[in-house]
FIPA-597761 format. One record per residue (C-alpha): x, y, z; residue in three letters. Coordinates in pm, 1 decimal, m for minus. Example, Ala and Ser with C-alpha at 12.3 -4.5 7.8 and 13.67 -1.06 7.14 Angstrom:
         c1         c2         c3   rest
     1230.0     m450.0      780.0    ALA
     1367.0     m106.0      714.0    SER
//
This chain:
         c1         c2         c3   rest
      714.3     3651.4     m515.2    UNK
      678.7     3593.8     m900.0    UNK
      965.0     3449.4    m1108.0    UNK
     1041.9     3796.7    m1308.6    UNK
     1054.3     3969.8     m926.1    UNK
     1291.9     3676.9     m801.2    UNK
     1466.4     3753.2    m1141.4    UNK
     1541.4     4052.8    m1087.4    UNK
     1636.4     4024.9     m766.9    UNK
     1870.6     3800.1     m835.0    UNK
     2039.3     3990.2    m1120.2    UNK
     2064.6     4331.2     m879.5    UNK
     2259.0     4099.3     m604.3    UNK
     2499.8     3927.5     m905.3    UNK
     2571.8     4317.0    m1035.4    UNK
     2627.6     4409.8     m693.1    UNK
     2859.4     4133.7     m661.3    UNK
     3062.8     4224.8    m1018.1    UNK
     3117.1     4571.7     m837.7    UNK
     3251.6     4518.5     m525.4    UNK
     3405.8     4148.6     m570.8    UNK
     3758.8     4081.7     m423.8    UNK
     3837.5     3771.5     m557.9    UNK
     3993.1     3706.0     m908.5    UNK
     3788.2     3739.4    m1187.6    UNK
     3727.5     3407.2    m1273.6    UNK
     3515.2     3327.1     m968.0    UNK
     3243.5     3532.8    m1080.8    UNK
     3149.5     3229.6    m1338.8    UNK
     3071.0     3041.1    m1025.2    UNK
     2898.5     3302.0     m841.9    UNK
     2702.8     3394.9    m1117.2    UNK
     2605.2     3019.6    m1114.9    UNK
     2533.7     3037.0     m751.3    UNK
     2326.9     3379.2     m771.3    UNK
     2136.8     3315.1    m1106.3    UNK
     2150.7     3020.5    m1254.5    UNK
     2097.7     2813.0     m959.2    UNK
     1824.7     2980.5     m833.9    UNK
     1578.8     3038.5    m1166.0    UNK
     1644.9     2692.9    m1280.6    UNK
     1506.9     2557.2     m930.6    UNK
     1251.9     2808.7     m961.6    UNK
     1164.5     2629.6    m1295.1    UNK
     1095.1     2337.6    m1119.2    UNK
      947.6     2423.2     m791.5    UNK
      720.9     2627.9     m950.5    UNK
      459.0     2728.3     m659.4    UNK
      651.4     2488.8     m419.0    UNK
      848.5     2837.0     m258.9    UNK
      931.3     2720.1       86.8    UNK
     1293.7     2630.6      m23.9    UNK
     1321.4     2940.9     m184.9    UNK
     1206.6     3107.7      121.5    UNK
     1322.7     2933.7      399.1    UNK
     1659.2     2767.3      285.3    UNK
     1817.1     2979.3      m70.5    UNK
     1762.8     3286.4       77.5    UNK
     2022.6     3235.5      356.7    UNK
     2257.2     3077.4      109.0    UNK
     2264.1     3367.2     m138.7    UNK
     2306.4     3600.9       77.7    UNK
     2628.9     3342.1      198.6    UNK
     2768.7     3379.1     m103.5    UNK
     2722.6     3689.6     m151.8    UNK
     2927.3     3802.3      159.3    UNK
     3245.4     3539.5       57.5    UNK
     3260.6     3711.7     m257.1    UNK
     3234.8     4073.4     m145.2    UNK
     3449.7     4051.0      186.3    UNK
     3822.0     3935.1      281.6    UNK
     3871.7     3622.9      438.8    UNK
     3708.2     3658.2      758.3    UNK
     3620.0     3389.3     1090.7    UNK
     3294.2     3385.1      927.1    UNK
     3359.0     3233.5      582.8    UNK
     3353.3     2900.3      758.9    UNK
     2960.8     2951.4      854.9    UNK
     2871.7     3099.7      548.9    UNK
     3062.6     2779.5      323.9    UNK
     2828.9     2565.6      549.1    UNK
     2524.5     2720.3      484.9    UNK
     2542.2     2697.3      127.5    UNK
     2634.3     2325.9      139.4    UNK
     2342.5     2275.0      365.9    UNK
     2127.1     2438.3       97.5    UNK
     2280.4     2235.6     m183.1    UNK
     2233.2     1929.1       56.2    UNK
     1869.8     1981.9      115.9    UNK
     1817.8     2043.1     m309.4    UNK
     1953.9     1716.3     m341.3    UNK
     1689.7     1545.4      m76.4    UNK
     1455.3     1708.6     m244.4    UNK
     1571.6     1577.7     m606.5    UNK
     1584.5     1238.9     m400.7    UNK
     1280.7     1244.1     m248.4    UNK
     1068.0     1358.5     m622.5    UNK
     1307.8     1009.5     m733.4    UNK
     1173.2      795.6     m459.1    UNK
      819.1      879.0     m514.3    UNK
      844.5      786.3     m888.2    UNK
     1116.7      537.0     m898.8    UNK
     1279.5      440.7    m1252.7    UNK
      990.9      548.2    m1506.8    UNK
     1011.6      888.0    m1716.7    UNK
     1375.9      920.4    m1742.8    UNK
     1314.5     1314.7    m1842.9    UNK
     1224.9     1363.0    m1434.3    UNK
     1524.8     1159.3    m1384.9    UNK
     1754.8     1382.6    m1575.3    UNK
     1598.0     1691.2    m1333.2    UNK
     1653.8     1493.7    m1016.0    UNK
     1995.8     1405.2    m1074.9    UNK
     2119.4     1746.2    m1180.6    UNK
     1962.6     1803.3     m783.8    UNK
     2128.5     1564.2     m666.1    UNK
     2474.1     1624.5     m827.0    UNK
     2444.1     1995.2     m692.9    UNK
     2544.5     1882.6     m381.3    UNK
     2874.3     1735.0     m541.1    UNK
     2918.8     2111.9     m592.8    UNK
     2840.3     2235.6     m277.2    UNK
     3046.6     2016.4     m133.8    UNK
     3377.3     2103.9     m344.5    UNK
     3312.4     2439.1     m291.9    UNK
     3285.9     2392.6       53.1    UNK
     3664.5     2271.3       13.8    UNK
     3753.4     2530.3     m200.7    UNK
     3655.0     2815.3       50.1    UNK
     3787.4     2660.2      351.5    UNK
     4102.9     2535.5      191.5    UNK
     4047.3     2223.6      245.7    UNK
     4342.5     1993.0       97.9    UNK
     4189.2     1757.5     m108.2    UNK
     4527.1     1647.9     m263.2    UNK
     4439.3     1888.1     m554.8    UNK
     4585.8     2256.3     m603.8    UNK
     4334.2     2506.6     m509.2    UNK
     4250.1     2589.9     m819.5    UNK
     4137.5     2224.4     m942.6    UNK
     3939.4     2189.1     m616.8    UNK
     3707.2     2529.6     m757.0    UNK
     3696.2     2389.9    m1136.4    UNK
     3554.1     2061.5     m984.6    UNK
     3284.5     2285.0     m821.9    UNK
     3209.8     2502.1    m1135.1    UNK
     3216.6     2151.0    m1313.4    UNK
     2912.2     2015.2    m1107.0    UNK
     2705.4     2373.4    m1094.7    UNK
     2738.8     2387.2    m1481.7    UNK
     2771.1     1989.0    m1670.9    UNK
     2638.4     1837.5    m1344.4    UNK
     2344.0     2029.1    m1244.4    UNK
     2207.2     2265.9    m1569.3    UNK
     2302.4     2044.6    m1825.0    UNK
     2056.2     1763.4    m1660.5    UNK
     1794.6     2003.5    m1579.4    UNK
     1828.9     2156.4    m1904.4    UNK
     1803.0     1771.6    m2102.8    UNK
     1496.8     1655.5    m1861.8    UNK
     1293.8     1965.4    m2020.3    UNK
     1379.1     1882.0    m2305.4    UNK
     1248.7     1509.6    m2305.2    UNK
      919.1     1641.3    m2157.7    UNK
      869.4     1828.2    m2505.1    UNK
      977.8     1474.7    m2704.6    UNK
     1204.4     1178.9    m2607.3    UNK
     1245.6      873.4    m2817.2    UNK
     1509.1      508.2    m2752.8    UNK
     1781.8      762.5    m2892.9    UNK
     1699.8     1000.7    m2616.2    UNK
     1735.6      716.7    m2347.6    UNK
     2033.2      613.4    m2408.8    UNK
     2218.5      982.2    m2443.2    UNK
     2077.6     1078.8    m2107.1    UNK
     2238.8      778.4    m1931.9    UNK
     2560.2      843.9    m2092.3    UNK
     2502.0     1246.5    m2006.9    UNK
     2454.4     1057.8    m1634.2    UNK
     2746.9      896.2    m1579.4    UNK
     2976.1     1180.5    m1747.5    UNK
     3053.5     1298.6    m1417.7    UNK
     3125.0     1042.6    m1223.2    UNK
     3369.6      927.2    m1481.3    UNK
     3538.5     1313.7    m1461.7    UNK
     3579.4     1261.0    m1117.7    UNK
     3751.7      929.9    m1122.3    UNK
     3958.5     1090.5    m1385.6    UNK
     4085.7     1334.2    m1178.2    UNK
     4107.4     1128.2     m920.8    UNK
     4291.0      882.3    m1039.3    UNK
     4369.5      887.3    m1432.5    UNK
     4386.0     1098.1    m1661.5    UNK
     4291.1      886.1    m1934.6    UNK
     3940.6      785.9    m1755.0    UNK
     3950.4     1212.1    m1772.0    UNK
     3933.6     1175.3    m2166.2    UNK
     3689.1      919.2    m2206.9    UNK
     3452.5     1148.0    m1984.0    UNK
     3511.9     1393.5    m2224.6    UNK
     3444.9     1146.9    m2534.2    UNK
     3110.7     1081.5    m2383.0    UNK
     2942.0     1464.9    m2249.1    UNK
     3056.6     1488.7    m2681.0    UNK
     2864.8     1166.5    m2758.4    UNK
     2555.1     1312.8    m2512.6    UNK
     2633.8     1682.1    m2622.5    UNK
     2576.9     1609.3    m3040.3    UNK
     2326.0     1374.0    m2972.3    UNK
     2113.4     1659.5    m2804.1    UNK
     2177.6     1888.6    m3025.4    UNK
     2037.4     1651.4    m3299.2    UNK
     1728.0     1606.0    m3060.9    UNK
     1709.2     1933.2    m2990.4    UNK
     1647.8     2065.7    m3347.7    UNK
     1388.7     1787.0    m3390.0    UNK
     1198.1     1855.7    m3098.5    UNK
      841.8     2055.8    m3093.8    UNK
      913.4     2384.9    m2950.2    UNK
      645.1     2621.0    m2881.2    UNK
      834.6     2898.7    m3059.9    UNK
     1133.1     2973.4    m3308.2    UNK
     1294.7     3196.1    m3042.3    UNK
     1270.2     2937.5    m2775.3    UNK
     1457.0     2648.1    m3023.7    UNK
     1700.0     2914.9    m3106.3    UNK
     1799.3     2966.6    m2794.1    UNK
     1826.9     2625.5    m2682.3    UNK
     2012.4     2533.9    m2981.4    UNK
     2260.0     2850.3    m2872.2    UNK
     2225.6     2667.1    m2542.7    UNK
     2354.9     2296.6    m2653.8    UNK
     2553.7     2414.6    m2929.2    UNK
     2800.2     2645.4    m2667.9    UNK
     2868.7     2312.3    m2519.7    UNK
     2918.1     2118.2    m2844.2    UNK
     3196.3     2416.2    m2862.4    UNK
     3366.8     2402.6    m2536.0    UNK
     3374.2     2030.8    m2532.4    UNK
     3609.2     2014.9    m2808.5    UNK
     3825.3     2226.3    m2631.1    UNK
     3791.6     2000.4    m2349.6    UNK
     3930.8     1731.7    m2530.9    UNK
     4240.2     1928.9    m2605.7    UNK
     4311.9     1984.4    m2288.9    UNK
     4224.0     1570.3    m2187.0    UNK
     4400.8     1488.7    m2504.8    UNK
     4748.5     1730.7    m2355.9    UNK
     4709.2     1538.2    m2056.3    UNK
     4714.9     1213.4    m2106.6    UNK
     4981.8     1233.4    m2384.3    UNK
     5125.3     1536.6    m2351.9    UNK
     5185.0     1612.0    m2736.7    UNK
     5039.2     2015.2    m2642.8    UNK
     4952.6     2219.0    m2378.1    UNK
     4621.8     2397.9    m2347.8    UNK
     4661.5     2597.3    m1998.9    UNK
     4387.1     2658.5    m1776.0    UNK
     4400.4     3013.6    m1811.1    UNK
     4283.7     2994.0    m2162.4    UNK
     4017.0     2705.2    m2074.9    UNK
     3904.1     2954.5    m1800.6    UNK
     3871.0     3239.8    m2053.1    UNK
     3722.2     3076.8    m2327.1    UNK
     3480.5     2869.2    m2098.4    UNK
     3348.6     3153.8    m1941.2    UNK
     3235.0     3348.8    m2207.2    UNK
     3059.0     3009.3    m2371.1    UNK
     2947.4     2803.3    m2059.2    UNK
     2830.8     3099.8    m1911.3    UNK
     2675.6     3333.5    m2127.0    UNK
     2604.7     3127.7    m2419.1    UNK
     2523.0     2786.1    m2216.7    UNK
     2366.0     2862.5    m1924.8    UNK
     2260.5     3233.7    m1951.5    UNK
     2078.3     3140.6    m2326.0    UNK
     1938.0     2813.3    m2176.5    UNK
     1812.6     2929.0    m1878.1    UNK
     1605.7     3215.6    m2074.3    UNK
     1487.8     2967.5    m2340.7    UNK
     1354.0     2745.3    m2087.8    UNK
     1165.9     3016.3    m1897.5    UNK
      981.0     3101.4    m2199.6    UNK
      817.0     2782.4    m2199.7    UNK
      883.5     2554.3    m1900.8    UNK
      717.0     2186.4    m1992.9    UNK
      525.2     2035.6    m1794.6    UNK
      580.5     1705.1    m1619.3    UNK
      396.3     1416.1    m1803.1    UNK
      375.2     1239.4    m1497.3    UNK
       44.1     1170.7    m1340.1    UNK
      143.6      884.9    m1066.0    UNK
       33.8      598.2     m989.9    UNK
     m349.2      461.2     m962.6    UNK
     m364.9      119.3     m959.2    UNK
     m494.6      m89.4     m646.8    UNK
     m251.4     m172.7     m422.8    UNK
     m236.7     m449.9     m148.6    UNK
     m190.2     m332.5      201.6    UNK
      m23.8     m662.1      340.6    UNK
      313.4     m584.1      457.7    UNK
      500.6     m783.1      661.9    UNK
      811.9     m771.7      933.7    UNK
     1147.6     m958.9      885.3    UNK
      956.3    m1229.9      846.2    UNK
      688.1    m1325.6      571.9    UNK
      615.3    m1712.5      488.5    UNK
      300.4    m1827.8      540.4    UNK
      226.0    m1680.7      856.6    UNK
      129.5    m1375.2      721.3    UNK
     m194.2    m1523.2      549.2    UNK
     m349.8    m1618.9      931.0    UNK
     m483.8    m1276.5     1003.5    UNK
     m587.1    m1191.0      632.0    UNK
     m776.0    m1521.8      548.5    UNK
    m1081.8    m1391.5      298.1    UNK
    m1453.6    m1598.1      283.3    UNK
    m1432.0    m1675.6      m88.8    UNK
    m1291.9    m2010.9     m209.9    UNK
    m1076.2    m2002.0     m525.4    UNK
     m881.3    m2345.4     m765.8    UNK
     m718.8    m2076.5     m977.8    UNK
     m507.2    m1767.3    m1032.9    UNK
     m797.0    m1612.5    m1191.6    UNK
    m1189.8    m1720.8    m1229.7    UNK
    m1191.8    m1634.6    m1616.3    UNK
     m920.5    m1598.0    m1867.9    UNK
    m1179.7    m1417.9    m2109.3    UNK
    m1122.1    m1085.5    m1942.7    UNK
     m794.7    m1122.3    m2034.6    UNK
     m725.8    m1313.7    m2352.4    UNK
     m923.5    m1477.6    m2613.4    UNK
    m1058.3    m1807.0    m2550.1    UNK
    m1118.3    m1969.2    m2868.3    UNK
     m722.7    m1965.7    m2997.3    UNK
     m565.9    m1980.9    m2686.8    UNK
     m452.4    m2310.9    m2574.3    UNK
     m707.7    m2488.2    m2330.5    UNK
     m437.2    m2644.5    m2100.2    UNK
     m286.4    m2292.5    m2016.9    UNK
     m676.8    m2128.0    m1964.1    UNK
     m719.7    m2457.6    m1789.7    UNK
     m384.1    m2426.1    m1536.6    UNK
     m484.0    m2044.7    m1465.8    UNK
     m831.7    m2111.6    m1410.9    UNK
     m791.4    m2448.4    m1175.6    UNK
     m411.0    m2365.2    m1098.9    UNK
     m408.4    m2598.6     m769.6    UNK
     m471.4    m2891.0     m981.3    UNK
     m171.8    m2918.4    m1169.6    UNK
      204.4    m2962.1    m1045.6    UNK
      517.1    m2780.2    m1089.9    UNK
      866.9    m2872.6    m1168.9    UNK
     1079.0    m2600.8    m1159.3    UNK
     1501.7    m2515.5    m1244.7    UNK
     1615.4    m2217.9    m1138.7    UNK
     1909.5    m2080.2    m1349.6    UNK
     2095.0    m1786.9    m1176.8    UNK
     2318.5    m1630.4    m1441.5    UNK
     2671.8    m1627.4    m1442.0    UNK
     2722.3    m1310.9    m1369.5    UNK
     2462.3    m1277.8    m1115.5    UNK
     2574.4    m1609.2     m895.2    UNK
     2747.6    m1390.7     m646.3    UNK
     2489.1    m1174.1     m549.7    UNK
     2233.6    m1474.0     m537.7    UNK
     2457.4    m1704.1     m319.1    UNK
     2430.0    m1367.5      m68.5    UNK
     2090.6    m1273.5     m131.4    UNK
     2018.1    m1660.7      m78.1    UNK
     2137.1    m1646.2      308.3    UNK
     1857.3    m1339.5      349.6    UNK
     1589.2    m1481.0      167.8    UNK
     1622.8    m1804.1      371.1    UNK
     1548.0    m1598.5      673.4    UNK
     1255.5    m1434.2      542.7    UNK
     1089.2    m1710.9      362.9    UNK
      993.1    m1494.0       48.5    UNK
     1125.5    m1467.2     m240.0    UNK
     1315.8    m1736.1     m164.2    UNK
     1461.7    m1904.7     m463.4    UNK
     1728.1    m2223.0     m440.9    UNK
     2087.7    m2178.9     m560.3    UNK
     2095.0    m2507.4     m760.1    UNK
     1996.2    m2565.9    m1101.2    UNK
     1832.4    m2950.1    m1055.3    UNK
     1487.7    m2953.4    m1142.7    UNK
     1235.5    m2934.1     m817.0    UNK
      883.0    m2999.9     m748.6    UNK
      700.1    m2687.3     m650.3    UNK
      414.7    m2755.5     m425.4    UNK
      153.2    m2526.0     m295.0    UNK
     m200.8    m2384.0     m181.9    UNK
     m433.9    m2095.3     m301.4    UNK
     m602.3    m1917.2      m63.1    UNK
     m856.9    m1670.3      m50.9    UNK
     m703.5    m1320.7      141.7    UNK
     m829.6     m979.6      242.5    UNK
     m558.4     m739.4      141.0    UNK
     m760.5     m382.6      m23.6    UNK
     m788.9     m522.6     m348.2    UNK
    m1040.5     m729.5     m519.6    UNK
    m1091.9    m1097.7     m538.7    UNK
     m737.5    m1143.9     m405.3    UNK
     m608.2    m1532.8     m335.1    UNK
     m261.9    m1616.1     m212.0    UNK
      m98.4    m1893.6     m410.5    UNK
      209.4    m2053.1     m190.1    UNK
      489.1    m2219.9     m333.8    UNK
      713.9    m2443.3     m166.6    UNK
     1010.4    m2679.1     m230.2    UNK
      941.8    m2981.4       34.7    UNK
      859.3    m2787.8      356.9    UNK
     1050.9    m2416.5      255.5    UNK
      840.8    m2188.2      120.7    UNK
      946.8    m1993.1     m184.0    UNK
      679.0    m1796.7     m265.6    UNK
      374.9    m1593.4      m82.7    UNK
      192.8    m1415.2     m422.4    UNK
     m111.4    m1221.5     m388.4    UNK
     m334.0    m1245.4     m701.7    UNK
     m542.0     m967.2     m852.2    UNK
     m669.9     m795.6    m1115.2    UNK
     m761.1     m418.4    m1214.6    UNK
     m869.5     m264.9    m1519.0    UNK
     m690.8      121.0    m1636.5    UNK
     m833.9      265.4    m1993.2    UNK
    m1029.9      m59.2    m2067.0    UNK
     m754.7     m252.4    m1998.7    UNK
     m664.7     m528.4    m1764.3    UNK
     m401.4     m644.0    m1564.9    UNK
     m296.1     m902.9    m1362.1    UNK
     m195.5     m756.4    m1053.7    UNK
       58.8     m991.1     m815.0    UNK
      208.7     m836.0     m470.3    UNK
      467.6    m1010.1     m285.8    UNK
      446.3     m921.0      103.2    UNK
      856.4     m778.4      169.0    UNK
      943.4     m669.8      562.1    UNK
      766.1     m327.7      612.9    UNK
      694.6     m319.2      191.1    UNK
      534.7     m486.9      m66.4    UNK
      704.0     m599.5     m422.7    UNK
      365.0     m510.8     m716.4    UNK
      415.7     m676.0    m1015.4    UNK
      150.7     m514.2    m1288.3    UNK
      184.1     m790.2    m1604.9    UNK
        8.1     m698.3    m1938.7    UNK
     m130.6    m1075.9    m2085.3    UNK
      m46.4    m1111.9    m2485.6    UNK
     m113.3    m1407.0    m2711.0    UNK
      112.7    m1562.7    m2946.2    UNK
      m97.6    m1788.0    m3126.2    UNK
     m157.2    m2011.0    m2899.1    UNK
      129.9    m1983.6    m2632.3    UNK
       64.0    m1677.9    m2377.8    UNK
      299.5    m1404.0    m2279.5    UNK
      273.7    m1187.6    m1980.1    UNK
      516.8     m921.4    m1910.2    UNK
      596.1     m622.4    m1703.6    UNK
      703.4     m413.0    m2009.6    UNK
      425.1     m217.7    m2169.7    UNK
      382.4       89.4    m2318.9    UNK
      476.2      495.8    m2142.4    UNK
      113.9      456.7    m2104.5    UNK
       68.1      161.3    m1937.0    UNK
       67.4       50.0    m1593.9    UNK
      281.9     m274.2    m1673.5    UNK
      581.6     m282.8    m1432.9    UNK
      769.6     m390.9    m1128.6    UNK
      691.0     m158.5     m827.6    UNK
      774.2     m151.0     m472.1    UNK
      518.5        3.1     m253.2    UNK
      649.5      127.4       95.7    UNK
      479.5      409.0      322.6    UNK
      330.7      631.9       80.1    UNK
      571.8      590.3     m193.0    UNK
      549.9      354.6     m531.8    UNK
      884.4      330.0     m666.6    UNK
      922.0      178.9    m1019.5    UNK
     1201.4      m71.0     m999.6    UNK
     1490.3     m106.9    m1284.3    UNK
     1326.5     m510.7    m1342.5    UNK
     1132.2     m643.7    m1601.6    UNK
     1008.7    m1026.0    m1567.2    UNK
      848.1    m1187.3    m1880.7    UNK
      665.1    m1543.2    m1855.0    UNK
      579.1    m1769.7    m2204.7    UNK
      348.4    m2063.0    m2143.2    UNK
      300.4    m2302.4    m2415.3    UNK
      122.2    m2622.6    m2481.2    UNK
      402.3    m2943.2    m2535.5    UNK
      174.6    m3187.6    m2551.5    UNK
     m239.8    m3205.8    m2422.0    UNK
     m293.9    m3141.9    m2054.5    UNK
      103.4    m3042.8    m2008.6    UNK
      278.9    m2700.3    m2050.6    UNK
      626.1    m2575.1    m2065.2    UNK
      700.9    m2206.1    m1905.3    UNK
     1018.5    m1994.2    m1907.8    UNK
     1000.3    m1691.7    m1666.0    UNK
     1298.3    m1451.2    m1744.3    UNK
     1413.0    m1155.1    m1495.7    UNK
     1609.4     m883.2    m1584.3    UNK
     1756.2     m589.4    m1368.2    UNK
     1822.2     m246.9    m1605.8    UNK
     1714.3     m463.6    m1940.2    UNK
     2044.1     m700.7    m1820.6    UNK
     1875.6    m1048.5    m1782.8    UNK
     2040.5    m1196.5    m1389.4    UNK
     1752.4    m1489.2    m1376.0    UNK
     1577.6    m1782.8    m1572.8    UNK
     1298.1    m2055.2    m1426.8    UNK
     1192.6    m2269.7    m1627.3    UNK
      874.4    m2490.1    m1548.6    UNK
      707.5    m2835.7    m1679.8    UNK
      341.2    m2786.7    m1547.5    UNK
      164.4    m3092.3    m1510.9    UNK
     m208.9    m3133.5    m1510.2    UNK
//
């Protein structure tokens, strides 16, 4: 089936449902979310991937199409459920694109969450048709569910095409805030009304920020930025209204009633919003710039627990002294400072004295984390602050990748660390790649090598192009974690170097080591 027949389809089974509906009104704007919008903005996506079109919509159309057009009947119980089954099975499937990505190309993020958030709908309409007391009045119950089909699930969508056409820093930022909108309306109406309004303050934060993106972005045609524009700028409309009604709330100096919100949504959100959006985008649909991973990746996994044991069955032929054999391949060895080509090329001749700073913030999480990681022996950094020798071994391992050695780190007789060393090359250039054996997983740290004079820097932040990164690999699955780790080696004096290794977990920074290496 091609996306003008499913389109048409579609439209006959809404018009049916405008004929013979026996509900008020002001359902249809849900329903027409349900029977349209839903469905050709997944279609958008799936593309050629049709089985849950086929298998699973189909069923939950037709669901909603029989609430709408019938009385309340023993059935409507069944046909509720099947449509939150659908909506729960679009979210797995938003999940499951997530998982196999992890946090790079925020764009595909956007289009997973609005998945993902669908089910939020489903869910509150499930309530809504079943009555459900949700300590809400009915009506609030089925503008929670309209909420999460419309700012929840197309806006997303909607903002993750447009950041496959052009995305920038600005465009980062507004889609987190756009991502957190609705869990801050919920709260709100939940619990305050005042966390209500600042919900509202931020969609208009996201909203004009898009709209400013959006006229700055490289569409393929006029008619295609016009409509988006009509798209975006309906919302930058209704918003303000929004506000009113927040604004009446929480301080109750007016009263904007939800009849007139319901009237002077519908026209906008629907028709305007979603109805100019959803054409706009099917004139051009962009494709995904994402292309996967390639990059060599160990196979040594472990159980619950890693240490040193793991190495016994994995032991490689090949003696190695150092992290790598030669530091040319990666920097240039005329300015860089010979102790630190030295310590990476003949690594088990020096010694390490290490403090481990957990930051403030992060100190309860690292006291728990601390009682795991004792367990597992990886990973396994100290909780105190006093500078430590680190003591350890490299040894040559067998683990898929190429020239691999296994450098051990240990405090007195606990082992800290189990790092598998490697290297691969993407586009003419090089990395050094590290995996950390996890239970049934493996932590992949890819680090891009920079000079700074003569100090070194190697980090895990590069370029959209670039492999740089923190990864965990598990099954078939790479998933980019939210860390970045940065390490800067310089010379203090001849045949001694000072090293700070920073962590930090969505660009917050949660851990600090610094070293005195000792040749």
């Amino acid at each position: 089936m091609t996306f003008k027949q499913i389109v048409l389809l579609h439209t006959i089974l809404f018009l049916i449902v405008v004929i013979f509906n026996v509900t008020p009104w002001y359902f249809l704007m849900l329903t027409v979310a349900q029977l349209l919008f839903v469905p050709l903005t997944l279609q958008l996506i799936l593309k050629k991937e049709n089985r849950l079109y086929y298998y699973f919509a189909i069923p939950a159309f037709v669901s909603v199409f029989i609430l709408q057009t019938t009385t309340n009947t023993n059935l409507d119980l069944l046909f509720a459920t099947i449509y939150l089954l659908f909506t729960f099975l679009v979210a797995i499937y938003g999940l499951r694109r997530f998982i196999q990505r992890g946090f790079a190309h925020i764009e595909e993020f956007m289009i997973d969450a609005g998945m993902m958030y669908l089910f939020i709908g489903g869910v509150w309409f499930f309530a809504s048709v079943t009555e459900i007391d949700t300590g809400f009045s009915p009506i609030l119950t089925w503008l929670t569910a309209i909420h999460f089909h419309y700012s929840s699930f197309l806006l997303p969508i909607f903002l993750g095409f447009l950041g496959r056409l052009q995305k920038s820093t600005a465009y980062n930022i507004i889609c987190t805030i756009i991502l957190i909108s609705p869990i801050v309306v919920a709260l709100g109406i939940t619990f305050a009304p005042w966390l209500e309004l600042i919900s509202v303050v931020l969609y208009i934060t996201g909203i004009y920020g898009f709209i400013v993106l959006a006229f700055q972005a490289p569409f393929p045609s006029a008619l295609q930025k016009s409509l988006v524009l009509i798209s975006f700028g309906a919302l930058g409309i209704t918003i303000l209204f929004s506000l009113l009604y927040a604004v009446g709330n929480v301080f109750g100096v007016f009263h904007v009633s939800i009849n007139f919100m319901l009237k002077f949504h519908g026209f906008f959100n629907c028709i305007l919003f979603a109805l100019c959006g959803m054409i706009g985008w099917s004139i051009f649909t962009p494709p995904t710039k994402e292309l996967g991973w390639n990059f060599p990746i160990s196979n040594m996994k472990g159980r619950f627990f890693i240490g040193e044991k793991i190495l016994s069955e994995n032991i490689g032929t090949n003696s190695y002294s150092g992290l790598v054999d030669h530091m040319e391949m990666y920097v240039e060895r005329e300015t860089l400072s010979p102790t630190i080509i030295d310590f990476y090329e003949n690594t088990s001749q020096y010694k390490l004295f290490s403090e481990v700073h957990w930051h403030t913030w992060f100190k309860p999480f690292a006291s728990v984390y601390r009682l795991i990681s004792s367990k597992v022996q990886q990973l396994n950094l100290p909780y105190s602050n006093k500078q430590m020798e680190m003591t350890g071994d490299i040894i040559a391992v067998e683990d898929g990748r190429s020239k691999t050695r296994a450098w051990i780190r240990k405090i007195e007789k606990e082992v800290i660390f189990v790092a598998l060393y490697s290297t691969h090359q993407n586009n003419n250039k090089p990395y050094m790649n590290i995996a950390l054996p996890l239970p049934w997983s493996s932590m992949i740290g890819i680090l891009e090598l920079h000079q700074q004079e003569e100090k070194l820097v190697l980090t895990s932040k590069g370029t959209s192009d670039s492999d740089a990164g923190i990864y965990l690999a598990f099954s078939k699955n790479v998933f980019k974690l939210p860390l970045q780790e940065q390490f800067l080696l310089e010379e203090i004096k001849e045949g001694k170097l000072r090293a700070k290794h920073q962590m930090r977990i969505f660009s917050f920074p949660f851990l600090t080591i610094k070293y005195v290496i000792d040749g």
